[in-house]
C-alpha positions in Angstrom: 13.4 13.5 8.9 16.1 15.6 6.8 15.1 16.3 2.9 17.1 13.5 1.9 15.7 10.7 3.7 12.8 10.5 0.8 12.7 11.0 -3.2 11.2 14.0 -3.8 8.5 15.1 -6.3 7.1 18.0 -6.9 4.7 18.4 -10.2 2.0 21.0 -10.0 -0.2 19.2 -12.9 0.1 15.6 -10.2 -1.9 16.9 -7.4 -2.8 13.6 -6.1 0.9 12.2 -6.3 0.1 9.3 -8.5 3.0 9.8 -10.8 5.2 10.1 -7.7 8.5 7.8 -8.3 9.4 5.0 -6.1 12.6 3.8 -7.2 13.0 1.4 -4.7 11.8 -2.0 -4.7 11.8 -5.6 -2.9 9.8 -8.7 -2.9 8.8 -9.8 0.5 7.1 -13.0 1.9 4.2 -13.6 3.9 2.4 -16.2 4.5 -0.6 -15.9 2.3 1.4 -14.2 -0.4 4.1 -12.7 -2.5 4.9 -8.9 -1.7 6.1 -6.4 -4.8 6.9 -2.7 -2.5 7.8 -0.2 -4.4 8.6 3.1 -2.3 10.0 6.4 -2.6 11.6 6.3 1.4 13.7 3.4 2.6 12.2 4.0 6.0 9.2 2.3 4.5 10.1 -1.0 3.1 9.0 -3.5 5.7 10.6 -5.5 7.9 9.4 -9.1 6.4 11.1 -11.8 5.0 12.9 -11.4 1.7 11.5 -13.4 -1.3 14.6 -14.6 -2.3 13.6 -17.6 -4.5 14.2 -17.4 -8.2 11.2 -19.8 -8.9 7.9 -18.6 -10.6 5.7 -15.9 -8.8 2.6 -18.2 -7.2 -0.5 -16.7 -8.2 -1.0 -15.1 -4.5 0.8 -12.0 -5.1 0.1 -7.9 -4.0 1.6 -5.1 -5.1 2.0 -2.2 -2.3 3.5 1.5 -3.4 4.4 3.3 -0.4 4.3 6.8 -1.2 6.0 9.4 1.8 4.4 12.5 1.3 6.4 15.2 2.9 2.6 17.7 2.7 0.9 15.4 5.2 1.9 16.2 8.1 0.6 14.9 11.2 0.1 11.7 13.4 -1.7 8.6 13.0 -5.4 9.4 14.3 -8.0 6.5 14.9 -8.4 4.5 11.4 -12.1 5.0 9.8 -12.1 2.0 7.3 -14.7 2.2 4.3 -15.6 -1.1 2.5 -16.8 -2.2 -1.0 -16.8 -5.7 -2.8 -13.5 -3.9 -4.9 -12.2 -1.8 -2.4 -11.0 -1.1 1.1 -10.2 2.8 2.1 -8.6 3.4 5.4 -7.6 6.9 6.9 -6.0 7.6 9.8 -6.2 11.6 9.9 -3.7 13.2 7.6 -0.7 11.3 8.2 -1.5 8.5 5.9 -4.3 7.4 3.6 -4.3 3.6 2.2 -6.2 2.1 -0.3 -6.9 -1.7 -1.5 -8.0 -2.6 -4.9 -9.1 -6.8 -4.3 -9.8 -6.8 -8.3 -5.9 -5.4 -9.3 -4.5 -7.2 -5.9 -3.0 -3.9 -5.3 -2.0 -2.1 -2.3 -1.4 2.1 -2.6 -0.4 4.0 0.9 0.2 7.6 1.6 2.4 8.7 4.6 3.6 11.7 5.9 6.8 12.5 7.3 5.9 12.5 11.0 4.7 8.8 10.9 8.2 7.4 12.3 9.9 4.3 11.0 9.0 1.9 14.4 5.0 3.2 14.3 5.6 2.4 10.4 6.7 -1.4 11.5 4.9 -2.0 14.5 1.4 -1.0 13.5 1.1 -0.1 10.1 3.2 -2.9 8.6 0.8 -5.4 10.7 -2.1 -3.3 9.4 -1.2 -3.7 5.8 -0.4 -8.0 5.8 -3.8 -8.0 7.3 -5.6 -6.0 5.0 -3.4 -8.4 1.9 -4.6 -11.3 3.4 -8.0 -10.5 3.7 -7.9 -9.3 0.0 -6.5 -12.6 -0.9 -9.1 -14.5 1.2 -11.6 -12.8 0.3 -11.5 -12.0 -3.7 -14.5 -10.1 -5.0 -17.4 -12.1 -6.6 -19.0 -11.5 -10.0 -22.8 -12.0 -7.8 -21.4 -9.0 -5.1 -23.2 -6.0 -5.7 -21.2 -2.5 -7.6 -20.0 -5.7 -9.6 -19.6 -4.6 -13.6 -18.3 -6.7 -15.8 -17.5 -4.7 -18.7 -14.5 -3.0 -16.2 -13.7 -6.6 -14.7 -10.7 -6.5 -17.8 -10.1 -3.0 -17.3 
């Protein structure tokens, strides 16, 4: 992958990325939902249906940033998946790190640069509707435990 192929960013006071621009975006379809992707590497918008419709947003909606981070390198390793009522961690080595917030409906995934564009769409794509849906099917609960709801606005 040449320099190019990503947006670049490089702050030394952003040492977790989360200010990292992803100037390109899309609305997708699935079946349980609308899809906002924002991503700074075209390699990573995924091959789903385009939401082409100019009617209202349903409620079902997810936002996913897809963040390439040209420091992780490395392949996909065997995904160890951590659970709470708000949130669902997965991490698959160094090569990518993604995170679901069920409260916010929001989707954030880091990859590095050696996670190709077909394993991007044949596993990880898959991986990520999956993980939507479930979100979607499975909202948090005010009775679920870690539940606080002086944050549940927040």
């Amino acid at each position: 992958m040449s320099a190019l192929d990503f947006v670049r960013y490089e702050d030394p006071l952003d040492i977790l990325l989360r200010f990292t621009p992803t100037p390109l975006r899309a609305r997708f379809r699935i079946p349980a939902a609308t899809l906002f992707v924002e991503t700074n590497d075209f390699s990573l918008l995924p091959a789903l249906p385009l939401e082409t419709s100019s009617r209202r947003i349903p409620p079902a909606s997810l936002n996913w940033k897809l963040v390439r981070d040209p420091d992780a390198r490395g392949l996909l390793q065997n995904p160890v998946m951590q659970l709470t009522p708000q949130l669902t961690v997965v991490a698959m080595g160094v090569a990518c790190l993604l995170a679901v917030d069920h409260e916010r409906r929001e989707l954030l995934c880091f990859l590095g640069p050696d996670v190709d564009p077909h394993t991007f769409q044949e596993f990880l794509v898959p991986l990520l509707c999956r993980l939507s849906t479930q979100s979607l099917e499975n909202p948090p609960s005010e009775s679920a435990p870690g539940f606080n709801e002086d944050r549940a606005d927040a």
